[in-house]
C-alpha positions in Angstrom: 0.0 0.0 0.0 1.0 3.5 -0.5 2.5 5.0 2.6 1.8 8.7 1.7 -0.3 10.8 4.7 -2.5 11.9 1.7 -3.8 8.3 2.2 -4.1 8.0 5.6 -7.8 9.8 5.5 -9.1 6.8 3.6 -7.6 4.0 4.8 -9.4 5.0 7.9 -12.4 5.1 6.0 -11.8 1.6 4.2 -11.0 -0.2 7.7 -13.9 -0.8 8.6 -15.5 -2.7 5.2 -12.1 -4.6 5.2 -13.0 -5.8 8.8 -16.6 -6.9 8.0 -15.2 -8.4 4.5 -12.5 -10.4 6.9 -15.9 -11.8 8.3 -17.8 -12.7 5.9 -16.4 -16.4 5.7 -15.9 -17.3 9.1 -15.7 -16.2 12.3 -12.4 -14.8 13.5 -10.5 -13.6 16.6 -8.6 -10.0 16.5 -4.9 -11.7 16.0 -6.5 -13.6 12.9 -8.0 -10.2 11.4 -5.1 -8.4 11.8 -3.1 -10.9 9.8 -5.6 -11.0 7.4 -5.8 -7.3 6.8 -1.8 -7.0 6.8 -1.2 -10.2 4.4 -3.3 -7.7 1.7 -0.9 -5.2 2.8 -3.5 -3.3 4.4 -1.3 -1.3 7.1 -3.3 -1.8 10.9 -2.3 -1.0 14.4 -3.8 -3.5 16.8 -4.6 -0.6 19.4 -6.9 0.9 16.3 -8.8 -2.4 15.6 -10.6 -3.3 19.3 -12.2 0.4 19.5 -13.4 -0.5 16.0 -14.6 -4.2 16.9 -16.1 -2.2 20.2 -17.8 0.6 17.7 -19.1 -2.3 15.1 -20.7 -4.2 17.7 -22.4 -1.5 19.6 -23.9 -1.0 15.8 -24.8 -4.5 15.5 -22.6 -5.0 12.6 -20.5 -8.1 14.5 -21.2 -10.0 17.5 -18.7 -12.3 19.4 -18.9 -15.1 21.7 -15.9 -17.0 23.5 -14.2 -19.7 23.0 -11.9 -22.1 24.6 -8.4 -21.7 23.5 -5.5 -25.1 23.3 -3.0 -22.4 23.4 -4.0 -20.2 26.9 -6.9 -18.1 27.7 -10.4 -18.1 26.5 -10.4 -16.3 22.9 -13.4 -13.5 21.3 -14.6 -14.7 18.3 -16.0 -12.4 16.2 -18.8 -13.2 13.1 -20.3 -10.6 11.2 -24.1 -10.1 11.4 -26.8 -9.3 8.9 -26.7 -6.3 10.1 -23.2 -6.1 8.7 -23.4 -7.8 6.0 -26.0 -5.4 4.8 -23.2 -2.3 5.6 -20.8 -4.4 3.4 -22.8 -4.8 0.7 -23.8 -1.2 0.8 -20.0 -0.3 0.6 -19.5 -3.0 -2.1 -21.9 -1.2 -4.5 -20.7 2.3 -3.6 -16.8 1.0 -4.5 -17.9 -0.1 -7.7 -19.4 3.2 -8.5 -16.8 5.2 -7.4 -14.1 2.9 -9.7 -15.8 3.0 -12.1 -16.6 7.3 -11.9 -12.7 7.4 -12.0 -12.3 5.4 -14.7 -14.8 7.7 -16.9 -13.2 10.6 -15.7 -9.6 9.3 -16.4 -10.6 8.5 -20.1 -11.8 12.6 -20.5 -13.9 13.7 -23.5 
């Protein structure tokens, strides 16, 4: 990803989508979301993704439950709602429309 602080303002804009999207196929703890988002090379702090798990599931976008881990403590699963999977899809539909706005206005007159 471009590290440039002209991009900063929007990937904090596209963190949230990119943490539903990490949900929409299974159920995932924080460690496992933040890998996911940084093996797209999607540049996350871990102390900026619990407030945003925390915001999300006052919306009702995600809810967790707890489960028993081999490896220590009890873990927070999280599993994106219907709620949330209608925000996605909202985003989804507005991403294609602003791709493909910039692509008309790339190709000019």
């Amino acid at each position: 990803m471009i590290d440039n602080s002209r991009m900063t303002a929007l990937r904090r804009g596209m963190l949230e989508p990119l943490v539903l999207a990490a949900l929409e196929e299974r159920q995932l703890y924080p460690a496992e979301i933040l890998t996911a988002l940084r093996e797209a090379d999607f540049p996350v702090q871990e102390g900026t993704l619990y407030p945003l798990l925390t915001k999300l599931g006052r919306e009702g976008a995600v809810m967790h439950e707890w489960r028993e881990s081999s490896s220590g403590p009890p873990r927070k699963y999280f599993s994106i709602t219907s709620e949330g999977e209608q925000q996605l899809s909202e985003f989804k539909a507005y991403w294609a429309t602003l791709t493909q706005t910039i692509q008309r206005i790339g190709e000019g007159p």
